[in-house]
C-alpha positions in Angstrom: 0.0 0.0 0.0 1.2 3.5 -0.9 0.6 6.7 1.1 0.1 10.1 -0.2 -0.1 13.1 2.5 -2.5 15.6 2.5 -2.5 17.5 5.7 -5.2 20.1 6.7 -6.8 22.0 9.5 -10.3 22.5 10.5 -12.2 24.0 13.4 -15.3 23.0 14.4 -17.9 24.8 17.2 -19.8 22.4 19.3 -21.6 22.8 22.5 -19.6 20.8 24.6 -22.2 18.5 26.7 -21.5 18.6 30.2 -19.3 15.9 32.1 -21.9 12.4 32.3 -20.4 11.1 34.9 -23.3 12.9 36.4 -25.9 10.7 35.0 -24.7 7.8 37.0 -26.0 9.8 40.3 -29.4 10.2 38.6 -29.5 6.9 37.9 -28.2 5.3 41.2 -30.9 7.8 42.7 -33.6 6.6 40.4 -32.7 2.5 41.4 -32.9 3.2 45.2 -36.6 4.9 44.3 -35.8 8.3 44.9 -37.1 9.3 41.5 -40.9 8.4 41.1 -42.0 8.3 37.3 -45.2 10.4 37.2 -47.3 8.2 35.3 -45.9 4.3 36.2 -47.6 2.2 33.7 -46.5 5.0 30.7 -43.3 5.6 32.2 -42.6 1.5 32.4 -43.0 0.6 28.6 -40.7 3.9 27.2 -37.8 3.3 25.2 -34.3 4.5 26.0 -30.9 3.9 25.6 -31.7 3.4 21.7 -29.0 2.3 19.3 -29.0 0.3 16.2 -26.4 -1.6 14.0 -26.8 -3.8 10.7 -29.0 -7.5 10.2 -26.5 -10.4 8.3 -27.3 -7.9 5.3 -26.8 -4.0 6.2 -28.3 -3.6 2.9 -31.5 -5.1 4.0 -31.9 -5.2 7.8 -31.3 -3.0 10.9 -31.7 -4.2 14.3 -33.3 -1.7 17.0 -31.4 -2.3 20.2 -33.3 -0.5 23.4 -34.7 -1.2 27.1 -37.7 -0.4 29.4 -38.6 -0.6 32.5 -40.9 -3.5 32.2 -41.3 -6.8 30.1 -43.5 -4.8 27.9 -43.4 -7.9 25.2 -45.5 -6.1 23.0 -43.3 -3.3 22.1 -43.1 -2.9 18.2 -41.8 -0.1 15.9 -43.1 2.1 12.9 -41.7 3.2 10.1 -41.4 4.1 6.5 -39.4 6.5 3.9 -41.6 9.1 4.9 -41.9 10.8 8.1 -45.3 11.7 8.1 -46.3 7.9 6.5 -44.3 5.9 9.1 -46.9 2.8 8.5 -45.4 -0.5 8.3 -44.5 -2.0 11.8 -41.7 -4.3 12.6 -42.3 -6.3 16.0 -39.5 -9.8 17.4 -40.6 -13.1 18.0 -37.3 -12.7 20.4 -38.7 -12.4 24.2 -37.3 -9.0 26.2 -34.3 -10.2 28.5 -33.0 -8.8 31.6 -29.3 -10.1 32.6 -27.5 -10.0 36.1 -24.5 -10.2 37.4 -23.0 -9.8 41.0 -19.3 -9.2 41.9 -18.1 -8.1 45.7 -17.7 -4.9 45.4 -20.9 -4.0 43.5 -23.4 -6.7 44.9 -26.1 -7.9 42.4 -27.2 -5.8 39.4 -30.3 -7.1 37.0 -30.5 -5.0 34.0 -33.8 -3.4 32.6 -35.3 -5.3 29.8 -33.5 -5.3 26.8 -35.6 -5.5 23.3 -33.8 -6.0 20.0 -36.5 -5.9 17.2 -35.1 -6.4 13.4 -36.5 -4.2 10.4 -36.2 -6.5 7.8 -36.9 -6.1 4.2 -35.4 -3.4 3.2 -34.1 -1.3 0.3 -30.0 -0.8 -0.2 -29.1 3.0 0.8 -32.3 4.4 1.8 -33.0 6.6 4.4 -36.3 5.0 6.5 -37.8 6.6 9.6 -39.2 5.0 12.5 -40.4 5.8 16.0 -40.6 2.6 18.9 -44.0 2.2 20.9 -44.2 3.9 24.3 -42.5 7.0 22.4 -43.6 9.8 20.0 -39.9 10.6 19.4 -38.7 9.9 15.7 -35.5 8.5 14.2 -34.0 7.6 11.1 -31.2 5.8 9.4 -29.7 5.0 5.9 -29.3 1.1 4.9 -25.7 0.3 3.8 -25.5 0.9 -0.1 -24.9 -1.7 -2.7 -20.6 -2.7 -3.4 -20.3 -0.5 -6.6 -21.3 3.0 -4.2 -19.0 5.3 -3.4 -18.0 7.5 -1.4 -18.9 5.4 1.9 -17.4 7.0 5.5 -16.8 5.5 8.6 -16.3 6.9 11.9 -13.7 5.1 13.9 -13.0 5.2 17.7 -11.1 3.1 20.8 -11.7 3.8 24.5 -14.5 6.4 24.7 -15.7 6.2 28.0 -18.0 9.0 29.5 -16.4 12.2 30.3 -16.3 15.6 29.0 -13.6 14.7 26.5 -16.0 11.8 25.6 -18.7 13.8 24.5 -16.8 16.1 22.5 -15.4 12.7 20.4 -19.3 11.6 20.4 -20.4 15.3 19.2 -17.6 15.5 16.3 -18.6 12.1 15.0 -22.0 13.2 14.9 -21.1 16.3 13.1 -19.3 14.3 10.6 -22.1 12.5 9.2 -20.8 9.2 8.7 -22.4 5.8 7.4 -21.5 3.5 10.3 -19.3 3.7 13.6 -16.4 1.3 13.9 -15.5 1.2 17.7 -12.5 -0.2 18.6 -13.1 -1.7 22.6 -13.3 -0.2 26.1 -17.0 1.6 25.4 -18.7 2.6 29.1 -16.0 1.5 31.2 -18.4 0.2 33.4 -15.7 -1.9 35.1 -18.4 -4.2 37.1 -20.7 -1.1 38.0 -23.2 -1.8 35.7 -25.2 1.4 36.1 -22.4 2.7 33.8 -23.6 1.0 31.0 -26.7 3.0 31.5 -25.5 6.1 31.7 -23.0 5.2 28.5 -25.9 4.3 26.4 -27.3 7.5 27.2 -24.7 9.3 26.5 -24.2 8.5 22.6 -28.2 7.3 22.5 -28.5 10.6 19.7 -25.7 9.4 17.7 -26.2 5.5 18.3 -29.8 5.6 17.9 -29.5 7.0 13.9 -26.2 5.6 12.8 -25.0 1.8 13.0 -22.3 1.4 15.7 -20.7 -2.0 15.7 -18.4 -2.8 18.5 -15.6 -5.7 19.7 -14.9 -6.2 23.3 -12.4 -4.8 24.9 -10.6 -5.5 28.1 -13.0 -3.0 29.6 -15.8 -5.0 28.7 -14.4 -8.5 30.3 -16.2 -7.7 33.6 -14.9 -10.6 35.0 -17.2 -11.3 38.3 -15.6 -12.5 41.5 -18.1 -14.6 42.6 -19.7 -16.7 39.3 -16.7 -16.0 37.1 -18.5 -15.3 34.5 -16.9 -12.6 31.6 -18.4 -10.5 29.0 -22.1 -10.6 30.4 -23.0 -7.2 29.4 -21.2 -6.9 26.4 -22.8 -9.7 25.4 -26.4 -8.9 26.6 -26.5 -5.2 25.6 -25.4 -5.5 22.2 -27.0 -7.1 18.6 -24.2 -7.5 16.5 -24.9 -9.5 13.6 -23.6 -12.8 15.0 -22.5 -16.2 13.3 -24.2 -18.1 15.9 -25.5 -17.7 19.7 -22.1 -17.0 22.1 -20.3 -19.8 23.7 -19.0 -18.4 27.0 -17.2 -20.3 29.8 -16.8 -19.0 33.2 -13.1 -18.3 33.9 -10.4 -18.7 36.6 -7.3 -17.4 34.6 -7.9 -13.7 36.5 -9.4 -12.0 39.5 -9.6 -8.9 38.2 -12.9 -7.0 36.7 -11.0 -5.3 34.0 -7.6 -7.2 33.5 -5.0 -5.9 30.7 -3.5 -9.0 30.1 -5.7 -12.0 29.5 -5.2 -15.1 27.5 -6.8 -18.5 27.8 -10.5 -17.3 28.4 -12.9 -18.5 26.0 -15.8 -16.9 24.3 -17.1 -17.3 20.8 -19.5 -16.3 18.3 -22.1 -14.1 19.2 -21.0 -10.4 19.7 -16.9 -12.1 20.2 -16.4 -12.1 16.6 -18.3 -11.4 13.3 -18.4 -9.6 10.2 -20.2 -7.2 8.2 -20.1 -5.6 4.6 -21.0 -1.9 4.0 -21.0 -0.7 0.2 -17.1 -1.7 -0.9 -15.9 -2.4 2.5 -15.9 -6.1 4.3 -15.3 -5.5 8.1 -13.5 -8.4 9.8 -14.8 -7.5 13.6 -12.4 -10.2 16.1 -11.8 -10.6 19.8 -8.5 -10.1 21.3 -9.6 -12.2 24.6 -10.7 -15.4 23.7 -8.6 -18.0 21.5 -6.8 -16.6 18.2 -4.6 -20.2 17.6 -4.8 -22.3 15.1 -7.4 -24.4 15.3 -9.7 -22.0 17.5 -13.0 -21.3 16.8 -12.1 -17.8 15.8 -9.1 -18.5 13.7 -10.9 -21.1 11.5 -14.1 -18.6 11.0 -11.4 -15.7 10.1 -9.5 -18.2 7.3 -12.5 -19.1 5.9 -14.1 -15.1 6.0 -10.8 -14.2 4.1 -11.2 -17.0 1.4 -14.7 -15.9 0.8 -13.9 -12.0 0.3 -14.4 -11.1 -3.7 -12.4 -8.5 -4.0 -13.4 -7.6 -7.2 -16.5 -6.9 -5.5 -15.4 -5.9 -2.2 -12.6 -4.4 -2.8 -11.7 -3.2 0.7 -10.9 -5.0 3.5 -10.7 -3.9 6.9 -10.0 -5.9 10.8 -11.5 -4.2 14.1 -9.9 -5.7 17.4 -8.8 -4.0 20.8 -5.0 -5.2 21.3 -2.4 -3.2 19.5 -0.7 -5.0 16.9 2.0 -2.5 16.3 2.4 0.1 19.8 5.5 2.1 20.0 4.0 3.5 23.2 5.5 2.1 27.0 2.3 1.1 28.0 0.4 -2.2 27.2 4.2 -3.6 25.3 4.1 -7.6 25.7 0.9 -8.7 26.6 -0.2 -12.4 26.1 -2.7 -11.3 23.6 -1.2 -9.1 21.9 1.8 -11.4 21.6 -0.8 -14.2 20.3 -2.6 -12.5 17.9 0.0 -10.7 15.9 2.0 -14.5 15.7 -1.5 -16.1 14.8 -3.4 -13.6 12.7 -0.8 -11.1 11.2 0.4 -13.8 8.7 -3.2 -13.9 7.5 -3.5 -10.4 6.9 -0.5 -10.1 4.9 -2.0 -13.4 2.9 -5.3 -12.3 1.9 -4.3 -8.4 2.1 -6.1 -7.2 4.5 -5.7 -3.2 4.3 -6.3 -1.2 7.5 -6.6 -2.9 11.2 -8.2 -0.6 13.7 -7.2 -0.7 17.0 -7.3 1.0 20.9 -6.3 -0.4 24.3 -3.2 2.1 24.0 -5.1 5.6 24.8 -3.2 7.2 22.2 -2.9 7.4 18.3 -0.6 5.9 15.8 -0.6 5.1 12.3 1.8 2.7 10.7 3.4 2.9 7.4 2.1 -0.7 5.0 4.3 -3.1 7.4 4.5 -7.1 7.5 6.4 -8.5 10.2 7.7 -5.4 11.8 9.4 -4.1 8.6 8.2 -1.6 5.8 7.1 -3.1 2.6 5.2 -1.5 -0.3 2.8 -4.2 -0.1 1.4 -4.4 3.7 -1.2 -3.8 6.1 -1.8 -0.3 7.9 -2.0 -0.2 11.5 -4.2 2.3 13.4 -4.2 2.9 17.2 -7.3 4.5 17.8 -7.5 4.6 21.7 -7.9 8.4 22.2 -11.6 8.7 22.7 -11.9 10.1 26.1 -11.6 8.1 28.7 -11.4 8.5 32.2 -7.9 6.9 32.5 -6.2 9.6 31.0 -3.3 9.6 27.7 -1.1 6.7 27.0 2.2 7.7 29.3 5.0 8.3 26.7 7.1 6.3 24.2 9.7 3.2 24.3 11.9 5.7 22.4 12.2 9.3 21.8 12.7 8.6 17.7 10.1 6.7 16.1 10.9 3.0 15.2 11.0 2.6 11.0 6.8 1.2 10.7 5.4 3.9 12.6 3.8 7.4 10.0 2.5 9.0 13.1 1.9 8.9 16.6 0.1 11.4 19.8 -0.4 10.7 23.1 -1.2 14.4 24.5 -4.7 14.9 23.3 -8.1 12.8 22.8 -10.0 12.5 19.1 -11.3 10.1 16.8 -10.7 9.1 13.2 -12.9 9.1 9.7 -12.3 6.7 7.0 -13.7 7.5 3.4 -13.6 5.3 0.8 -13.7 6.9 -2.7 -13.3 4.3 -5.0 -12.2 0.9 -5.3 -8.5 1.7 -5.1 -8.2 5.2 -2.9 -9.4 5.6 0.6 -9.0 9.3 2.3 -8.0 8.9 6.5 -8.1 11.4 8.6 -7.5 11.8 12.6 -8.8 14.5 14.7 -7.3 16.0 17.5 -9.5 17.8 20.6 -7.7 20.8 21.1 -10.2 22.5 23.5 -13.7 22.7 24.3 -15.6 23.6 20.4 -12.3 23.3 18.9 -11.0 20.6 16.4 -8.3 20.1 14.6 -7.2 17.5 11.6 -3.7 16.2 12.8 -2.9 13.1 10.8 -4.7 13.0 7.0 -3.3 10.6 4.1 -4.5 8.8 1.6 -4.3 5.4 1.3 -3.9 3.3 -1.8 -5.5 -0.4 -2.2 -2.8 -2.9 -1.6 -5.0 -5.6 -3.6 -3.8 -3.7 -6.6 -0.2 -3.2 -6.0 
């Protein structure tokens, strides 16, 4: 892959929403009944939280992800192409769910009721409108187009989390007007206090609600509980990614921690773990850093056969999602089991079947790689993308390994947060850009290249 630059600056006014990690007070205050809904029944059956991502087929399906307060099984959802003729109706065999899970130091938590209702049937990049029952508040959102449409744009973003900085990274992407949201691990960091979720959902529900956001875990998300053992429960729960099959999950000893850094040896596939998805020229390869990337593993086998499958003729584009660096020239997160695994099992297959940009976080910081296979430079290779500046409550990845940049990495910050956009143009150009948060309302493009299809090299 070749890389022309093209740096530019631009500004951007927002109003900066205010820091959310207020909304976990409302809500703790609302769960202990200090907030009485003023009409119950009403009240019980509205939807919130909203946020939607692609069927198998983008093209043809969207799934509506939201909760309320009760079962309210009968909870359907209008729409149409026309606002003001919103009269077909979509309702789910699928029966509303609550999950739980208990650790020490949070006790027991039992979600809401979560509803995830498909819209099926659909036409290729049209815009459809639609409202759910229990609410007179409307929405809309664009199918994914057909291969041969271009320009298609993607919002990409690691380690959000749910400050002020956070919502300035959720306000730009908004402003950007982007087909889909890639996002890259570590959402809510809930870190076992599931009431976090809630307030994260709410947080990005006016983005999320309109424009597809597809996730993979992170080690945010492991939520490993200290007294079942169980991983991934909310993750897994909250989200309708458009899975291969239901999720295999086994309970886990290998750590005691809710969040750890390093984990290997943990198993959970299918469902929301790993899975792809096409949108207009672009096949995203969406994989799990904390479950089993060997040969042989469920999610190695799936990701040779997915990269067989690819036409690029018709698909020209190729792009992996996953939390755990591949290349990091920062000091923190260097030599983790994961990392270590994945970039001996999986790298080799990217360089095989071409695969042209992977997208990662973990590291709260932002590099870019130059084409690289096997930590050297080569005109033919994949692009690496730390993406883990989204806002989160951690603070900036601490500095470097060394001062001077080692040979594969373009580009690297660890001083401010941002997110990146991805445009497609054609079948053999692709325009990238990263931007910075320089201060509240301000933005600025730091990093912009174009990159050039390695298929065709």
């Amino acid at each position: 892959m070749r890389i022309s630059s093209d740096c530019s600056v631009s500004l951007l006014l927002i109003v900066l929403i205010g820091h959310f990690e207020s909304m976990k007070l409302f809500t703790v205050a609302a769960a202990a009944g200090l907030i009485v809904a003023a009409s119950a029944d009403q009240d019980d059956c509205a939807p919130k939280q909203l946020h939607i991502a692609g069927s198998k087929d983008a093209k043809v399906g969207m799934v509506i992800t939201f909760s309320t307060a009760d079962a309210c099984s009968g909870a359907s959802i209008s729409y149409g192409m026309d606002i003001d003729s919103m009269d077909r109706t979509a309702t789910s065999d699928e029966v509303p769910y609550t999950y739980s899970q208990e650790t020490t130091k949070y006790g027991k938590y039992t979600s809401e009721y979560i509803h995830n209702i498909e819209i099926a049937s659909l036409s290729a990049g049209t815009k459809y409108y639609y409202s759910v029952s229990g609410s007179d508040v409307h929405h809309s959102f664009t199918t994914a187009p057909t291969s041969d449409t271009y320009p298609v744009k993607f919002g990409v973003v690691g380690d959000l989390g749910q400050t002020s900085d956070s919502a300035s990274t959720v306000q730009q992407m908004s402003e950007e007007k982007v087909d889909a949201i890639l996002h890259a691990g570590d959402m809510s960091y809930s870190d076992c206090d599931h009431l976090r979720w809630d307030s994260w959902f709410d947080m990005v529900e006016y983005v999320a609600s309109e424009t597809p956001w597809y996730v993979v875990g992170g080690n945010h998300e492991i939520e490993h509980s200290d007294v079942s053992n169980e991983i991934f429960v909310a993750y897994e729960a909250r989200f309708a990614m458009p899975k291969i099959k239901d999720a295999v999950m086994e309970p886990t000893t290998v750590t005691t921690e809710c969040t750890p850094s390093e984990l290997y040896g943990a198993h959970y596939d299918y469902g929301n773990s790993f899975y792809s998805f096409e949108w207009g020229p672009a096949k995203m390869i969406m994989l799990n850093s904390y479950t089993d990337t060997a040969e042989g593993s469920p999610q190695y086998d799936w990701l040779v056969s997915e990269l067989e499958q690819v036409d690029r003729e018709k698909t020209p584009w190729v792009i992996a999602v996953y939390h755990c660096p591949t290349y990091n020239s920062f000091s923190d997160h260097q030599g983790e089991k994961q990392q270590i695994a994945m970039k001996e099992n999986m790298e080799p297959l990217f360089a095989k079947h071409r695969v042209n940009i992977a997208f990662n976080g973990h590291v709260h910081g932002y590099e870019r790689t130059f084409p690289v296979v096997d930590n050297e430079v080569k005109e033919v290779g994949s692009v690496y993308v730390i993406t883990g500046e989204g806002g989160n409550r951690e603070g900036h990845a601490r500095g470097f390994l060394d001062e001077s940049s080692p040979s594969w990495s373009a580009f690297r910050d660890n001083e401010t947060f941002g997110h990146s956009t991805l445009e497609i143009l054609n079948s053999t150009h692709a325009a990238f850009t990263w931007k910075k948060n320089v201060a509240p309302g301000l933005f600025e493009t730091a990093d912009a290249v174009t990159f050039v299809n390695q298929y065709y090299e």
